[in-house]
N, C-alpha and C positions, 0 to 999 in steps of 0.2 A: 231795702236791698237794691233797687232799681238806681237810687243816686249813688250808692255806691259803685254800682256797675258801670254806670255814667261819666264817674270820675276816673275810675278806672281806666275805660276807652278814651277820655281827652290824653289822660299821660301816655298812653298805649300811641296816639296822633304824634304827640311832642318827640316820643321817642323815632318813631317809624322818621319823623321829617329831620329828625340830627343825624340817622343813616343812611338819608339820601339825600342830604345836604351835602356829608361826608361825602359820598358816592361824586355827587358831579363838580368837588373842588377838587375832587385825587387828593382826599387825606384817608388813605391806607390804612393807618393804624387806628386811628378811630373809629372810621366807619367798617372796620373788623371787627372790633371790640363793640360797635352798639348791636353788631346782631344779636348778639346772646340775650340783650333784656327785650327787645325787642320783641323776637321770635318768642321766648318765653311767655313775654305780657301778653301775645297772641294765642299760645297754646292753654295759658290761666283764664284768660276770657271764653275760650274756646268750650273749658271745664265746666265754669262758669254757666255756660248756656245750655249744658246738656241738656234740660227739662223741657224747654222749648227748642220744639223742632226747624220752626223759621230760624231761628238767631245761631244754632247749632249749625245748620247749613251754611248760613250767611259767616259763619267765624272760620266753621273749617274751610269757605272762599278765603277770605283774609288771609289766615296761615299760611293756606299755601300762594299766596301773592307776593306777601311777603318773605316764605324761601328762596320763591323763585326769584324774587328781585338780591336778595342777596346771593347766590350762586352766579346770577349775573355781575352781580358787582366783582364778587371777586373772579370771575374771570377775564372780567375789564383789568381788575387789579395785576391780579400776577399769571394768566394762561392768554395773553393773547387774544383775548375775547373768544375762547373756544367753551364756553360751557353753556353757549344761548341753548342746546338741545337737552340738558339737564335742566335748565330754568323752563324750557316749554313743556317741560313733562308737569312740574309742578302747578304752571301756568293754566293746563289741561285738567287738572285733577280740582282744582279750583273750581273752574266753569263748569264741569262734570257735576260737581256740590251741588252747586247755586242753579244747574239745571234741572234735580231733581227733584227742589224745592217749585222752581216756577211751571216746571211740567205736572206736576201734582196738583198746581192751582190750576193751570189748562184742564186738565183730567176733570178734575169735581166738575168747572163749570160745563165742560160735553155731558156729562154724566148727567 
């Protein structure tokens, strides 16, 4: 299961670097279009990891890193770059995750 998980996150990489490839040549229509598997192969990993609490934390970081970079994208795209304070909420909710992972590891070891 674990190399499949494995292979999974390399193509979840490939995909994530074709929409921000997209992203910083201003190709629009593709890098529209690669959110969907993107985001997706994020939220399936995401599934994927419920069992483990580390990797469950560490995904729903990813996810939403990867919203938020795409809500920025497309406000670069077509708003004028006005959507950075929707991409920080996601940005936020992210590091929120992944803090309550690393704050639980502070915790045991005071404890």
């Amino acid at each position: 299961m674990m190399h499949k998980i494995r292979n999974l996150e390399n193509t979840h990489i490939l995909l994530w670097l074709i929409k921000d490839t997209c992203w910083v040549l201003n190709f629009k229509p593709l890098g529209v279009f690669m959110i969907l598997p993107t985001v997706f192969m994020a939220v399936y990993l995401t599934i994927l990891s419920r069992a483990d609490h580390k990797e469950l934390l560490h995904n729903i970081a990813v996810t939403c890193w990867i919203l938020a970079n795409s809500v920025w994208m497309i406000g670069e795209f077509f708003f004028n770059d006005s959507t950075r304070l929707i991409a920080a909420s996601f940005f936020i909710i992210g590091l929120i995750s992944i803090s309550i992972y690393y704050f639980g590891l502070l915790y045991k070891q005071i404890k």
